[in-house]
C-alpha positions as CSV (number, residue, x, y, z in Angstrom):
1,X,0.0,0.0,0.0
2,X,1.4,3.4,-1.2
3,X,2.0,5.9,1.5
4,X,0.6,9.2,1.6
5,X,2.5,11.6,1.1
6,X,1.7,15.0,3.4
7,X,2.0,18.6,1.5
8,X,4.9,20.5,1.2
9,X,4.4,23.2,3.4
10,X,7.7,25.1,1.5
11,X,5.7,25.6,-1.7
12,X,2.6,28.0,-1.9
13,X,-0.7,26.3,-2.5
14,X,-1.6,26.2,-6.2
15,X,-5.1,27.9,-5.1
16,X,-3.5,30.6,-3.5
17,X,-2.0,32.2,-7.0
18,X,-5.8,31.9,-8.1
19,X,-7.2,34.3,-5.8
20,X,-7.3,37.9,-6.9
21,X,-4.6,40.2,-5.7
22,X,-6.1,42.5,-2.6
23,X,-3.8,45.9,-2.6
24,X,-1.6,45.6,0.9
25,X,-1.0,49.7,1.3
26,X,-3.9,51.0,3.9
27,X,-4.1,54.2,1.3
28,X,-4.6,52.0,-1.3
29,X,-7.6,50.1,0.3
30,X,-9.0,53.4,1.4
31,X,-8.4,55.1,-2.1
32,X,-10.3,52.1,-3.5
33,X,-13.1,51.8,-0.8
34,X,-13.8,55.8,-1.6
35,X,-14.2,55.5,-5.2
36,X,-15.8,52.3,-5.0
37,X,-18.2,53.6,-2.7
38,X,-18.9,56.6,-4.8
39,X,-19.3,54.1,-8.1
40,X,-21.6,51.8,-6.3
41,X,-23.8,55.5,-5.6
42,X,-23.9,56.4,-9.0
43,X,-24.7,52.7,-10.1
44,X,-27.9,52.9,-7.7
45,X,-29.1,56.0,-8.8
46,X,-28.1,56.3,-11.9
47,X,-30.9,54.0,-13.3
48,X,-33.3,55.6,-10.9
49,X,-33.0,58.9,-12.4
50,X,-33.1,58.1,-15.4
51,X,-36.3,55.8,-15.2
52,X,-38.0,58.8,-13.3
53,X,-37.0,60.9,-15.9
54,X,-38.4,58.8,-18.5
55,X,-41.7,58.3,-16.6
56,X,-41.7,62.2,-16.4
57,X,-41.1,62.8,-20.2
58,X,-43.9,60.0,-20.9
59,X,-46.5,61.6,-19.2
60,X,-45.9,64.7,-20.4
61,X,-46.3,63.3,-24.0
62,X,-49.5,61.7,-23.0
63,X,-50.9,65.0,-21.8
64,X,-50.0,66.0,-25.0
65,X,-51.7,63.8,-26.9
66,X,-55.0,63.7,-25.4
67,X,-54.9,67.5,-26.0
68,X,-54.2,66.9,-29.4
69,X,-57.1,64.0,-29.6
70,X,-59.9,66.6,-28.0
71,X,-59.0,69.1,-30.1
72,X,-59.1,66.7,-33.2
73,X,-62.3,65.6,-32.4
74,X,-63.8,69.0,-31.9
75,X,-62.3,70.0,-35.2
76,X,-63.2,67.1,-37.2
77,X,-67.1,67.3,-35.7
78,X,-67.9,70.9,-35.8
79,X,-66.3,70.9,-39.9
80,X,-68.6,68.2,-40.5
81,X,-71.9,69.4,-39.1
82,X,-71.1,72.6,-41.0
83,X,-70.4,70.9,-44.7
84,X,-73.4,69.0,-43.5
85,X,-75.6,71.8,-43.1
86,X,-77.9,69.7,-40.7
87,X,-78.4,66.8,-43.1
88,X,-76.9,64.4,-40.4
89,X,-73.8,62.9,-40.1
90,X,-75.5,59.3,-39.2
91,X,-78.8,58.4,-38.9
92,X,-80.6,55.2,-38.4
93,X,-81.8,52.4,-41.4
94,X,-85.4,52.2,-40.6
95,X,-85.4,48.8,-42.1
96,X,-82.8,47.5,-40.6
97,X,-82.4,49.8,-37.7
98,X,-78.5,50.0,-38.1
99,X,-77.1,53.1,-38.1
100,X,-75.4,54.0,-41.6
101,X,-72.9,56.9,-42.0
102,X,-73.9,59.7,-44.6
103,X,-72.3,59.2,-48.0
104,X,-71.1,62.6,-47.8
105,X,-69.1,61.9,-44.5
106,X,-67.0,59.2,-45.9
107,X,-66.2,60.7,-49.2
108,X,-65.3,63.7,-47.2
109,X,-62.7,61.6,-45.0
110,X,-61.6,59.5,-48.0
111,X,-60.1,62.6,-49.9
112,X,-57.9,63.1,-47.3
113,X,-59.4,64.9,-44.8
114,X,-58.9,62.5,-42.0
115,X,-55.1,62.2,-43.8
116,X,-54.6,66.2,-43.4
117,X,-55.8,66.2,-40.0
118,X,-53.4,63.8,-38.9
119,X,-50.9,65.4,-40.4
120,X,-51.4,68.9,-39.3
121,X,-53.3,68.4,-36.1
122,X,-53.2,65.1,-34.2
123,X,-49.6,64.5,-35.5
124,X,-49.9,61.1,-34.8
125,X,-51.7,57.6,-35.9
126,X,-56.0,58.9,-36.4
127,X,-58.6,56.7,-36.2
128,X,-62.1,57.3,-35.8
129,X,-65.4,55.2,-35.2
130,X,-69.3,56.7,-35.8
131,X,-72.3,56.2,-34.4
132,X,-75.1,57.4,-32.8
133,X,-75.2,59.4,-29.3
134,X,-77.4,59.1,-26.4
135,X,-77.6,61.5,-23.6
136,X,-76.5,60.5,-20.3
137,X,-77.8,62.0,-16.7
138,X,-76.0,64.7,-16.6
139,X,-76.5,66.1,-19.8
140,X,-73.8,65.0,-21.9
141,X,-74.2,63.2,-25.4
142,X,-72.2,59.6,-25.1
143,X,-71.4,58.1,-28.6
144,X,-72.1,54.4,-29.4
145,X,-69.7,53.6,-31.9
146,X,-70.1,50.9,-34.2
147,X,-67.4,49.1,-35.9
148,X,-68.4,49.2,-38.9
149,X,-68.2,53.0,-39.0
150,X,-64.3,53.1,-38.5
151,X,-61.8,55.4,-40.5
152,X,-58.4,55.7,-39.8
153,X,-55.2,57.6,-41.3
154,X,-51.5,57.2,-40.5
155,X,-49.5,60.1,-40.0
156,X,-47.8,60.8,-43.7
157,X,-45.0,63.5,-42.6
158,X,-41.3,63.8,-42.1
159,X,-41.0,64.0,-38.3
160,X,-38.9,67.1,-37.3
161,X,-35.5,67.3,-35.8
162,X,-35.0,64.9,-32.3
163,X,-38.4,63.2,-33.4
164,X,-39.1,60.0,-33.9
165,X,-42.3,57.4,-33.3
166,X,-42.9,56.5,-30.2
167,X,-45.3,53.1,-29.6
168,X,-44.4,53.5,-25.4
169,X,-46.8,56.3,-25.4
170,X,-49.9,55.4,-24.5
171,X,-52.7,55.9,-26.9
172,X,-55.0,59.1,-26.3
173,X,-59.1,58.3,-26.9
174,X,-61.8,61.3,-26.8
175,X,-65.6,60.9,-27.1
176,X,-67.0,63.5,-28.9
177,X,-71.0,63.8,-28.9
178,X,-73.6,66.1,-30.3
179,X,-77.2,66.7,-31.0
180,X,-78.3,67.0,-34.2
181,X,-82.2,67.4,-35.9
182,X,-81.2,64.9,-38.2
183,X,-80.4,62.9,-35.6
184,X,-77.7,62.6,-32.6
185,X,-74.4,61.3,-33.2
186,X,-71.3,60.9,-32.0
187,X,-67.9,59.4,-32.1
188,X,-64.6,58.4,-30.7
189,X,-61.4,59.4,-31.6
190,X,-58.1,57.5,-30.7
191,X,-54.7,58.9,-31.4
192,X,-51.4,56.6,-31.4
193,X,-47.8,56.1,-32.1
194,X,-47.3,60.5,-32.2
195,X,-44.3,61.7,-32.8
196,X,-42.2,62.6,-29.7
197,X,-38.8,63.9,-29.0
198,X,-39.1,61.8,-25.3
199,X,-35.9,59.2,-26.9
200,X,-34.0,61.9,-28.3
201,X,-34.6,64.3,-25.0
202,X,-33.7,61.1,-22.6
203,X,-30.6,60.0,-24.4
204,X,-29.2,63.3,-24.0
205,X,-30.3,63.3,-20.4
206,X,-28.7,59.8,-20.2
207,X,-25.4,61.2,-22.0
208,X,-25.0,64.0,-19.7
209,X,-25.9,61.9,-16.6
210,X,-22.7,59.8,-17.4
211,X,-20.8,62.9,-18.4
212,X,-21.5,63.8,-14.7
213,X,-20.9,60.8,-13.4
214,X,-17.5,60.2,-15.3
215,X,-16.4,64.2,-13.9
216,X,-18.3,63.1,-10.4
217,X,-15.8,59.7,-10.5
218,X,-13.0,61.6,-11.4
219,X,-13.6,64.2,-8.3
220,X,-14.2,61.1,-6.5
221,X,-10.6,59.9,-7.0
222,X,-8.3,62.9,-6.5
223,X,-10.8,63.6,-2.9
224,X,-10.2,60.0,-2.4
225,X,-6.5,60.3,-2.8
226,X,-6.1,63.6,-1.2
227,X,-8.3,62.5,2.2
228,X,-6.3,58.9,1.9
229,X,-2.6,60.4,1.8
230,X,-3.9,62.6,4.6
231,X,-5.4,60.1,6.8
232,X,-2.1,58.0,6.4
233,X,0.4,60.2,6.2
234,X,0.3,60.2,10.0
235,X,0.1,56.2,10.1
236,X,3.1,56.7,7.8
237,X,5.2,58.5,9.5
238,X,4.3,56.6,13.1
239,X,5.1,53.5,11.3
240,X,8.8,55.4,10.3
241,X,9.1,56.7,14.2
242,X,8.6,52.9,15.3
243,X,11.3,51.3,12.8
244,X,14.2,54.3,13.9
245,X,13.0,53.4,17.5
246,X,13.3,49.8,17.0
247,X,16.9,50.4,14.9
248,X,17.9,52.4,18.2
249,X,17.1,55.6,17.9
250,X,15.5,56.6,20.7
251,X,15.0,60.0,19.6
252,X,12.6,59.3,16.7
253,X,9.4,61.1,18.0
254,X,6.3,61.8,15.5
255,X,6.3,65.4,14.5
256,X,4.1,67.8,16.8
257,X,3.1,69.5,13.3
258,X,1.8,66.6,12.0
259,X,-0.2,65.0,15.1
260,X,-1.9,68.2,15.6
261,X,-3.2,68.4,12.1
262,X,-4.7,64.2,12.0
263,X,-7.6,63.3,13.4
264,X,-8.5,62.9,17.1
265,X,-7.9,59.3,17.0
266,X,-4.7,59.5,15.0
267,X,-3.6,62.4,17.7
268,X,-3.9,60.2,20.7
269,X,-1.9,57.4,19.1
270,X,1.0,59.5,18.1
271,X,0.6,61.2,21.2
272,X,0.8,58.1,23.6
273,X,3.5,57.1,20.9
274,X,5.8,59.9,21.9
275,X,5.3,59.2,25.4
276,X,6.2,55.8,25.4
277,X,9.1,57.0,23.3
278,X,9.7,59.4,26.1
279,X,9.5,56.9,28.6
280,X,11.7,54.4,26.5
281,X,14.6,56.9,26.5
282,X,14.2,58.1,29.8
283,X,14.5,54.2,31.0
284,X,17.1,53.3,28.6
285,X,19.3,56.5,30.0
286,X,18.0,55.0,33.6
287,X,19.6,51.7,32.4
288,X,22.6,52.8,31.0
289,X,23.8,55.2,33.6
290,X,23.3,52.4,36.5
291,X,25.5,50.2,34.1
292,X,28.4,52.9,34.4
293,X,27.4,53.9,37.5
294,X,27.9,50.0,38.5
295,X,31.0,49.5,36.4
296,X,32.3,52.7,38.5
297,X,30.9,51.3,41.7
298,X,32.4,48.2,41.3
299,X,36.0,49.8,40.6
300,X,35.9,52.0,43.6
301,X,34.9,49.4,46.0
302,X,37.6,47.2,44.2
303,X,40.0,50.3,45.1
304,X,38.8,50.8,48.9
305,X,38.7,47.4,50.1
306,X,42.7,46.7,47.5
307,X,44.1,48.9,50.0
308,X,43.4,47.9,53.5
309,X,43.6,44.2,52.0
310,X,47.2,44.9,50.6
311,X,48.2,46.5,53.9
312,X,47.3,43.5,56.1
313,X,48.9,41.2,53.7
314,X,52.2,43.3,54.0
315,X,51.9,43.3,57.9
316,X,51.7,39.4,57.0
317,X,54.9,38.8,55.3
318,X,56.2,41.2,57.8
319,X,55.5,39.6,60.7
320,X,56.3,36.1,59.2
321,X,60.1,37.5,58.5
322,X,61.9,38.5,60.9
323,X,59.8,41.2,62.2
324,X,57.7,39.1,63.5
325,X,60.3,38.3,66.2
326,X,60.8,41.7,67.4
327,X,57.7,42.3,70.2
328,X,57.3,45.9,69.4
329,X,57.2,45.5,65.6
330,X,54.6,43.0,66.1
331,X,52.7,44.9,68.5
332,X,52.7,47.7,65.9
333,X,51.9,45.4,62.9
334,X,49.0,43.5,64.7
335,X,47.6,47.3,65.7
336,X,47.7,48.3,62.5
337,X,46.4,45.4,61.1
338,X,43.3,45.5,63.7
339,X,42.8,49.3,62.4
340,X,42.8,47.9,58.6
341,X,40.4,45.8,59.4
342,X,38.0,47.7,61.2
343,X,38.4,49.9,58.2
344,X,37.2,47.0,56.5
345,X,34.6,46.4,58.7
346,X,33.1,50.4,58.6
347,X,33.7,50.3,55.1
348,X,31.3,46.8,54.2
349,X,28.5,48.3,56.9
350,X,28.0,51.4,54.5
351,X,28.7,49.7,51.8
352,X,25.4,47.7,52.9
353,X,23.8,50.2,54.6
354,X,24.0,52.5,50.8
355,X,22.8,49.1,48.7
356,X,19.4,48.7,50.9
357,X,18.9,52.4,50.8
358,X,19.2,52.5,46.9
359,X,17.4,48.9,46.8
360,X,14.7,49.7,48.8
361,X,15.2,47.3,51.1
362,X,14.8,49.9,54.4
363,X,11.3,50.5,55.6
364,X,10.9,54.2,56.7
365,X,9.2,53.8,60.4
366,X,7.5,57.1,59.8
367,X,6.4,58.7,63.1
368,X,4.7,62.5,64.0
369,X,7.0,63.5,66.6
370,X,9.2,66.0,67.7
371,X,12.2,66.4,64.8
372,X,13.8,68.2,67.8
373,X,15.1,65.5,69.9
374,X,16.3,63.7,67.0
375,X,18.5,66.5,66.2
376,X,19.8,67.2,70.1
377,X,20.4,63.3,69.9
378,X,22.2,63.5,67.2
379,X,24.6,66.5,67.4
380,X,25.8,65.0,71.0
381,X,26.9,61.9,69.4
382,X,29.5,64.4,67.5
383,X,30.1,66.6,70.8
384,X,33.4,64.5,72.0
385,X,34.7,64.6,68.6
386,X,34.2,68.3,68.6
387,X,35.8,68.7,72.1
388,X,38.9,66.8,71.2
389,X,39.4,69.1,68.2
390,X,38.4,72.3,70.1
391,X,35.5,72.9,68.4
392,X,32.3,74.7,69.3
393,X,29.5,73.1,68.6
394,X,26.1,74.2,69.5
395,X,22.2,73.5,68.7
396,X,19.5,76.1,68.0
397,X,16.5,74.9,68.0
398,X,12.9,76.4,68.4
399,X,10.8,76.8,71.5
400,X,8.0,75.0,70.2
401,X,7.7,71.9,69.5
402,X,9.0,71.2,65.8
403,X,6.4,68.1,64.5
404,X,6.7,66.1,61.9
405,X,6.0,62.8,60.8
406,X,9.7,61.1,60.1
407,X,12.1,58.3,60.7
408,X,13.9,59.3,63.8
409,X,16.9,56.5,63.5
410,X,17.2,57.8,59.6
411,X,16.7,61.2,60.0
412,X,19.0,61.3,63.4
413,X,21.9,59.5,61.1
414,X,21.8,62.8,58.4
415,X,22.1,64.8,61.2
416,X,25.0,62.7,62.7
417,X,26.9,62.6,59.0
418,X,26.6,66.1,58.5
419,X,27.7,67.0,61.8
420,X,30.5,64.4,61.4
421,X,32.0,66.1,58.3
422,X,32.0,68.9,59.6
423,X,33.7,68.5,62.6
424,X,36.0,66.3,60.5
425,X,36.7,69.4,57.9
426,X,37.0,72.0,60.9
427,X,40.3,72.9,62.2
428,X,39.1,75.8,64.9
429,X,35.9,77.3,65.0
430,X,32.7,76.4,65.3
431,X,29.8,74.7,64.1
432,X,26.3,75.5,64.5
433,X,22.7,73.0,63.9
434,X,20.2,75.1,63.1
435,X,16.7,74.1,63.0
436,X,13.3,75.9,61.6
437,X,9.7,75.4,60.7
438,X,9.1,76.1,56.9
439,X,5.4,77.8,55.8
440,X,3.8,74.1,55.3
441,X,5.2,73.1,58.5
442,X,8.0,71.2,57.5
443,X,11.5,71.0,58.9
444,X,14.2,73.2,57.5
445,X,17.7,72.1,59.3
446,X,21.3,73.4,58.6
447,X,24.8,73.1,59.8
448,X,27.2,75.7,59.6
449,X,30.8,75.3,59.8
450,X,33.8,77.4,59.7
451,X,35.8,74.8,58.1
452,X,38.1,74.7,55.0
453,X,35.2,74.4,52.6
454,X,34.6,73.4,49.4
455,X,36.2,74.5,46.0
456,X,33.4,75.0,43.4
457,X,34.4,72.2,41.2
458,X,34.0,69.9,43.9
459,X,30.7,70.9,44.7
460,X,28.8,68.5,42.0
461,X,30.5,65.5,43.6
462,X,30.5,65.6,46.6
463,X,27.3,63.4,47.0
464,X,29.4,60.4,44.5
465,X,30.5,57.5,46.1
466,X,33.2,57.2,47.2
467,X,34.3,60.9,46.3
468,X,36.6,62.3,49.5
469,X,37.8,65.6,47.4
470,X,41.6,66.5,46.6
471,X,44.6,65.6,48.3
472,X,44.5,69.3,49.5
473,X,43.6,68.8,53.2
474,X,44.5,65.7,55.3
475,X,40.4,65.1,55.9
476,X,39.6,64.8,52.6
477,X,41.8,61.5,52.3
478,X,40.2,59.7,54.6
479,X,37.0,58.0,55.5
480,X,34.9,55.7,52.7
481,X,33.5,58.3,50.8
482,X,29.7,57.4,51.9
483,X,28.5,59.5,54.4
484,X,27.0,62.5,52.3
485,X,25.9,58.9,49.5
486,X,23.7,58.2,52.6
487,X,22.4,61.3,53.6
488,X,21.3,62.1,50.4
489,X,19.4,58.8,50.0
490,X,17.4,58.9,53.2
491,X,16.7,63.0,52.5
492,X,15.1,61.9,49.3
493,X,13.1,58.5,50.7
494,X,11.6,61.5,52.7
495,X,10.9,63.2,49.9
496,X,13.2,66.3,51.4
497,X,16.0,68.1,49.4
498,X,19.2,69.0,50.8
499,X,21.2,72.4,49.8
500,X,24.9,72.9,50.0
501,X,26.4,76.3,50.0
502,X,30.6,76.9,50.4
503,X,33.8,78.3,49.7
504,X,36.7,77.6,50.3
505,X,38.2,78.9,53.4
506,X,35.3,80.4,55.2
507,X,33.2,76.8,56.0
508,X,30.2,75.2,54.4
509,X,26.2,75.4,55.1
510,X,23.6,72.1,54.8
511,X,20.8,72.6,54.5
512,X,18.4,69.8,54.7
513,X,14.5,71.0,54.6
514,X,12.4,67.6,55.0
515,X,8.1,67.9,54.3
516,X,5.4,67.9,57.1
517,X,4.3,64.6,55.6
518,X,6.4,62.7,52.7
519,X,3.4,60.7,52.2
520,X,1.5,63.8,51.0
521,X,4.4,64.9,48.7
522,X,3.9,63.7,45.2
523,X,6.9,64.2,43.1
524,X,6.5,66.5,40.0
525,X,6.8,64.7,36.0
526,X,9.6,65.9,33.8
527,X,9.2,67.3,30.7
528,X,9.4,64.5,28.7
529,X,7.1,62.4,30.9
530,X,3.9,64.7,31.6
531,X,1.2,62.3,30.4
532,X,2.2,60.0,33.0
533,X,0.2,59.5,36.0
534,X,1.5,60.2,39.2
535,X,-0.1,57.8,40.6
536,X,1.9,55.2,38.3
537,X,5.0,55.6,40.6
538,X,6.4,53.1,42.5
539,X,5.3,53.0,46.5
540,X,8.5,53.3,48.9
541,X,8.6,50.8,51.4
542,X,7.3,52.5,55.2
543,X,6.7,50.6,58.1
544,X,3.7,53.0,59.2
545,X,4.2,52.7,63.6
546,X,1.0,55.8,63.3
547,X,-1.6,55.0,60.6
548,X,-3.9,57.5,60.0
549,X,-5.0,56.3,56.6
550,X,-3.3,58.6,54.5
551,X,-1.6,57.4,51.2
552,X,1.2,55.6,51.0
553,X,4.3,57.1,50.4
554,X,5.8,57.4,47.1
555,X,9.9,58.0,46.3
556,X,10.9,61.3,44.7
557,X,14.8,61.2,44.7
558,X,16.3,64.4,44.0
559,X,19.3,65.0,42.0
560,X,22.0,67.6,43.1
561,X,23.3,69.9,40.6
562,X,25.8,72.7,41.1
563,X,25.1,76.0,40.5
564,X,27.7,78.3,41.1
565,X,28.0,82.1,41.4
566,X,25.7,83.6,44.2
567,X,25.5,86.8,44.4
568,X,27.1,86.7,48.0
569,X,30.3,85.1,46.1
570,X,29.7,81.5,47.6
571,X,28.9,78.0,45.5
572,X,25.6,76.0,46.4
573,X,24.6,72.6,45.2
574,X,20.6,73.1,44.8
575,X,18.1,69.8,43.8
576,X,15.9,69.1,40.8
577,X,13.1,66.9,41.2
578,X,13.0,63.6,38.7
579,X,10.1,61.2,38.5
580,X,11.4,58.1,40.6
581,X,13.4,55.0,38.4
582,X,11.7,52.5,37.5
């Protein structure tokens, strides 16, 4: 038994090439559609017309013609009663009791009477049939014609210009009746095939009908192709924004020109097309700067944790040579190895403490109290330091009570690092916290030094990891780098901004201003994303210790750009708001 062989899916089917080819281009279809729609029109009302127009010209030629057949018959039966002279045009065989036509009558309509009047008059087939007349209830003389007494005449003339016979015309009849001494008679008179110009006047109707229609078809295709190159010219050039945004080019955008000129349909796609375009590039620049920023992050940690690493591995070899015999060498070896490594051990707690702060991974324990002992708490933690260095460090804070809902622990560490640096940076002098209540009844808090300051170059990095300035001033060479990292992350999960203003020589000023509420600060869209929602933001993580069914809090971080030249001669580093990463 033969097996069956399946199809070969690789060739086309054979019933495919059949089928009639269907236009792919969307203007194409529409171009078509248009003038197919407008064809289909005249098709369906073409005939229509021209039928009614036809019915029109018919009826107005039967009109005619029953005119024409009245006033035949009134001419044809006054001229006989007066050739007649009242002899009677028929009268009745008393013998047989038929009614007989007068001799005079039929030679009269044999010598072409009856030939002349069609002719001249009725302009169309004549026949007529005699007999006598009988009065009827209201008056009028009704004719009883009699076959016998028939004469008729075909017309004998050249029709006229545009004429021609016509046998759709209906025939015209007239009864024509009158009393007479002689006797009463009457007859009828029927009038057919007429000459008309209804064919000639209808096919020039017809003619300029499809003249119309050709012009109307013709119209019909340039509005066609003008309304379909307009409709999808903006289809057009979305569909050649997608392929540059799909080759890479994140800057391809549909024209603002164009999108407001389309329809409202078409304006909302290339609107929400831009936005996601937006949104594309604003993620992809997201992406790509936490790649370098990771690549750099990687390096420096590779850098900070190389050197107390290659320190302790010298005080190894050290104190396996002979060094390690001598007691004070190795006293001083393991010392400074102990101080390496609790380098190492500072260094990996902010290394983590800075990854769950970027990550997320902290929950804000938001709290309404008093932002004024977290600040006292905080700046005593830094008083010994201060003391050591003979330093004077005090804390003004306000009488009343300064309330706001925050994470003391957090919020007490900014105030610890800031403090911290500047007793750090501080030779003599003194340093001063400083806390207010803003207008919305916020916290605005600042520490003054008189320290050595900042240059102006310096200013835009000092919130980079692992950025401790120039080898200028002893300070600036040590510590990890982290502190300001962190304080600038947990001001911006509280959806504060922080301020920097310094030169160098005369100290530095932070100022950290941190909302009534975060939860009730919603961070402001860029330009390139205001279609978005803000409610489309991703929620911080906050451990709520005092619900009060508020919203939940949502990230705003704030990104610190310099901006020198104040008009007092000093530097400051001031924020601008960006929506949150994705």
């Amino acid at each position: 038994m033969a097996a069956v062989r399946p199809p070969d899916t690789r060739w086309p089917d054979s019933r495919g090439s059949r089928r009639p080819t269907v236009p792919r281009s969307f203007q194409t279809r529409l171009t078509i559609a248009f003038i197919g729609v407008v064809a289909m029109t005249l098709l369906l009302v073409g005939p229509v017309v021209i039928n009614r127009i036809d019915d029109y010209f018919r009826q107005q030629e039967e009109q005619s013609l029953l005119v024409r057949a009245t006033a035949t018959a009134r001419i044809v039966g006054e001229f006989l009663d007066a050739q007649l002279a009242g002899a009677g045009v028929v009268h009745v065989n008393e013998q047989s009791g038929e009614a007989e036509l007068n001799p005079d009558v039929s030679g009269m309509l044999d010598s072409g009477l009856l030939t002349l009047v069609a002719d001249n008059v009725a302009e169309a087939d004549v026949s007529l049939e005699f007999g006598t007349a009988r009065q009827d209830t209201d008056g009028r003389f009704v004719p009883d014609p009699h076959r016998d007494l028939s004469y008729a005449a075909q017309l004998d003339i050249e029709p006229a210009a545009g004429q021609a016979r016509d046998p759709q015309v209906s025939p015209a009849r007239v009864e024509y009746g009158t009393a007479n001494e002689n006797g009463d008679w009457g007859m009828v008179v029927t009038l057919s095939n007429p000459y008309t110009s209804r064919a000639s006047t209808l096919a020039a109707v017809t003619g300029l009908l499809l003249l119309m229609a050709g012009i109307a078809l013709m119209v019909a295709v340039l509005v066609a192709a003008f309304l379909a190159r307009r409709f999808t010219t903006p289809l057009t050039r979305l569909t050649e924004a997608s392929r540059r945004l799909a080759e890479g080019d994140l800057s391809s955008r549909v024209p603002t020109d164009e999108v407001s000129s389309s329809t409202t349909e078409l304006r909302a796609l290339s609107q929400q097309f831009n936005t996601m375009a937006n949104r594309l590039e604003q993620s992809v620049a997201i992406i790509r700067r936490d790649r370098d920023y990771s690549r750099d992050f990687l390096a420096d940690v590779s850098h900070e944790l190389r050197t107390p690493i290659a320190a302790m591995r010298t005080f190894i070899e050290l104190l396996q040579g002979p060094a390690g015999r001598d007691p004070a060498a190795r006293v001083e070896f393991l010392d400074s190895s102990a101080v390496q490594l609790d380098r190492l051990d500072w260094l990996a707690q902010n290394l983590l403490e800075l990854s769950k702060l970027d990550s997320g991974l902290v929950l804000l324990d938001l709290r309404p109290e008093d932002v004024r002992g977290t600040i006292e708490s905080a700046a005593e933690q830094q008083q010994a330091a201060a003391e050591r260095k003979g330093i004077r460090l005090t804390t003004k804070l306000p009488s009343s009570p300064l309330r706001i809902r925050h994470d003391p622990p957090r919020v007490g560490q900014v105030i610890s690092n800031l403090v911290g640096n500047a007793v750090k940076f501080t030779e003599h002098g003194s340093i001063d916290v400083i806390a207010h209540q803003t207008a919305d009844g916020g916290a605005l808090i600042e520490v003054v030094d008189t320290g050595v300051g900042i240059s102006e170059h310096e200013l835009p990095l000092i919130f980079d990891r692992f950025y401790r300035g120039s080898g200028a001033n002893e300070a600036r060479s040590t510590g990890s780098g982290l502190g300001l990292a962190i304080v600038k992350s947990i001001v911006d999960m509280h959806h504060g901004s922080i301020v920097v203003e310094s030169r160098v020589g005369h100290g530095s000023r932070f100022v950290v201003e941190l909302p009534r509420d975060p939860r009730d600060v919603v961070p402001p869209p860029t330009a390139g994303d205001q279609a978005s929602d803000p409610g489309d933001a991703p929620m911080a993580k906050v451990d709520e210790s005092s619900p009060t069914g508020g919203p939940a809090l949502s990230p705003g971080p704030a990104t610190l750009v310099a901006i020198p030249g104040h008009p007092d001669g000093s530097t400051g580093v001031q924020p601008e708001k960006q929506s949150p990463q994705p």
